[in-house]
N, C-alpha and C positions, 0 to 999 in steps of 0.2 A: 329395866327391873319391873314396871309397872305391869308390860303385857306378860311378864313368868308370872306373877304375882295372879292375873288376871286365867292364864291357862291354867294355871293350878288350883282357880276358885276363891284365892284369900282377897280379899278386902272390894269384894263386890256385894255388896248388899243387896238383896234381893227384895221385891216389893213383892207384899203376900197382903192382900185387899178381900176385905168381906166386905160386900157389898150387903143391905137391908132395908126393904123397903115394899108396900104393898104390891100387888098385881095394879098394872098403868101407872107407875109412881116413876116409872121411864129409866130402871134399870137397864132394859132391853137395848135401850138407842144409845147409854154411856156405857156398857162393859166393851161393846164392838171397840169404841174408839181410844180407851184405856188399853185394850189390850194391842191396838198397832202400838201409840206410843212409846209405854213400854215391853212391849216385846213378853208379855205374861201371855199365859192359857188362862182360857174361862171354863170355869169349873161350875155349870150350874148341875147341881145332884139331880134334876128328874131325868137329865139326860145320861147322865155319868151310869145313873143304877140301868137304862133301857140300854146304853152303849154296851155295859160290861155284861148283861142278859146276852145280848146278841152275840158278843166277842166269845164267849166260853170262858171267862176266866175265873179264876179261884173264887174270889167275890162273887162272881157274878153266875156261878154255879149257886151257890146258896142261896143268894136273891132271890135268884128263879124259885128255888125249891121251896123259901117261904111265901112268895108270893103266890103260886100254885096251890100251896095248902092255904091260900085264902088270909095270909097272918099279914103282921104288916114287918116290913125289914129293920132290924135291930139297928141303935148307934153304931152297932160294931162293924157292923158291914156297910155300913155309909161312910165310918171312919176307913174302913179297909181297902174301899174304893176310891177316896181320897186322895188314899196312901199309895194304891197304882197308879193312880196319874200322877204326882206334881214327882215321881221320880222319871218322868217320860221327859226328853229334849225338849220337849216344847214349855215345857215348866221351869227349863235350866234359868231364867230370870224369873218367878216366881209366878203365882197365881191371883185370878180375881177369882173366890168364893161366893157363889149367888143360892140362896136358898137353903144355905144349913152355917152356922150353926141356929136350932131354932129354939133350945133350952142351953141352961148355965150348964147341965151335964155335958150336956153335947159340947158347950164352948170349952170346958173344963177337959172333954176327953180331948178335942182336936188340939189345943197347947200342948198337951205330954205327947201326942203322937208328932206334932214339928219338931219338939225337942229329939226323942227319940229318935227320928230320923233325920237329925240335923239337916232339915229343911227352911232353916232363917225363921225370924221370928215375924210377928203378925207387924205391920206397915201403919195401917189404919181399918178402920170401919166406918164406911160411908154411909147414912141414913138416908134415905132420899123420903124429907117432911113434905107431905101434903093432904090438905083437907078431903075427909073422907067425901065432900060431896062433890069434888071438883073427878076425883076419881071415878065415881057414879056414874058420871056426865061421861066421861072419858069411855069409859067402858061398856057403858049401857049402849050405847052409839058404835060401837065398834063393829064391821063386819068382815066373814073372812072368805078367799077363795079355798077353799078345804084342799084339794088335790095340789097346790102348794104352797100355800102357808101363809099366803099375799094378804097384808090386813091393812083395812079402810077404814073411815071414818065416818058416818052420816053429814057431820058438822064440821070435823078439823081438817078432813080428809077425804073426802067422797068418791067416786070411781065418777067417770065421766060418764060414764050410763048408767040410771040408777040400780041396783042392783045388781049390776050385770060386773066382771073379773074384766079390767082395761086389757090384758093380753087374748086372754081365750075367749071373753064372751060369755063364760057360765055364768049360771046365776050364783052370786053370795051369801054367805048363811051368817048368822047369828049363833054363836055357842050358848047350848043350852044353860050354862050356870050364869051367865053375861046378863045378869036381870037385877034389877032393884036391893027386891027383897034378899037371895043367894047373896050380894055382895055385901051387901049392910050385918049380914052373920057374921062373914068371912074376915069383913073385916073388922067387927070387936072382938072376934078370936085370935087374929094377929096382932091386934093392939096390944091385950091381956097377956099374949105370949111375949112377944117383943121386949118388952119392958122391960124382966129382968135381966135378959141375955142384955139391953143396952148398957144398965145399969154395970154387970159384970166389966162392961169393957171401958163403961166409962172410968172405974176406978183405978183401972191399968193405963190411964192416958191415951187411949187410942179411940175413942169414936168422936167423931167429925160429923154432925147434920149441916144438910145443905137443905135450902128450899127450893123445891123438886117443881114446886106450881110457877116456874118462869120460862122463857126462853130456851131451847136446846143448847146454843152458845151462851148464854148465860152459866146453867148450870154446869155444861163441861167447863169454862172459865174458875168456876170455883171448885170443882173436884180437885183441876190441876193447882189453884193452889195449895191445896190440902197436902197432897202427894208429891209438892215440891220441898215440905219439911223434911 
């Protein structure tokens, strides 16, 4: 009874995870291992809206066309794009969301859009807490191989030749915004923003802070227990 039950879709709950959390706050290193476990897509939106650009799709026809004219892309076509993936196979056990919702509207449209498309309801929202200067450090020091995406560390993580990509040999760069001053903006605009979308979720029962400034196995230790409720 259990596996008709299970081919038909009833009484499998689906885990559907927002993830939130600054730039270096090491979303990047736990959605990977979130998503073998349980078997979710990761839904980060800078990729989602460049994916669905390049794909030609419904969304991503519009996208193009407001980004072109220089504008920025509506909730509606973030939510739209949303909406084409977590209906794709790879979504059939639910999603980790990284990167939106970033206002209470936006949190407020993506609920009526699950419901609507009876895509299971929200699991959790995991914070990943850490001190903006430990981040600083993290990021200010960070370097990358540009041609593929290979990123180092000065201090946590260094290339065995200074400067130079451990595979190819090129030299490494620094991203232009990866600077002091650029982050310390960046991040009292994400603070300012954050807060009420945390606040929105905290009243629904569903957000979870973890302290992000420990150990890799530390913090995935504590996601999973989060996501074993």
């Amino acid at each position: 009874m259990e596996w008709i039950k299970e081919k038909l879709g009833f009484g499998t709950a689906k885990k559907n995870i927002i993830l939130v959390g600054p730039p270096g706050s090491g979303k990047g290193t736990q959605a990977p291992v979130i998503k073998e476990k349980y078997n979710l897509c990761h839904l980060a939106t800078g990729d989602l809206l460049r994916a669905a650009v390049a794909a030609g799709t419904d969304m991503g026809k519009k996208a193009k066309a407001v980004m072109e004219a220089g504008g920025l892309v509506s909730d509606d076509i973030v939510i739209g794009i949303i909406k084409e993936n977590i209906k794709t196979p790879e979504c059939a056990k639910g999603f980790i969301l990284d990167g939106f919702p970033r206002t209470v509207k936006q949190a407020e449209a993506l609920d009526e859009m699950l419901v609507a498309e009876k895509a299971g309801t929200l699991s959790a929202v995991i914070e990943f807490k850490i001190p903006d200067e430990v981040l600083v450090e993290r990021i200010c020091g960070r370097l990358v191989h540009a041609a593929s995406g290979r990123s180092y560390h000065e201090k946590f993580a260094p290339p065995k030749v200074p400067g130079k990509d451990d595979i190819t040999g090129e030299p490494l760069m620094k991203r232009k915004d990866d600077n002091e001053q650029t982050l310390k903006s960046r991040l009292g605009a994400f603070h300012d923003q954050t807060k009420p979308v945390v606040d929105y979720y905290s009243k629904k029962g569903l957000y979870a802070p973890i302290d992000a400034n420990q150990q890799s196995d530390t913090v995935k230790a504590a996601i999973a227990a989060i996501l074993s409720k």
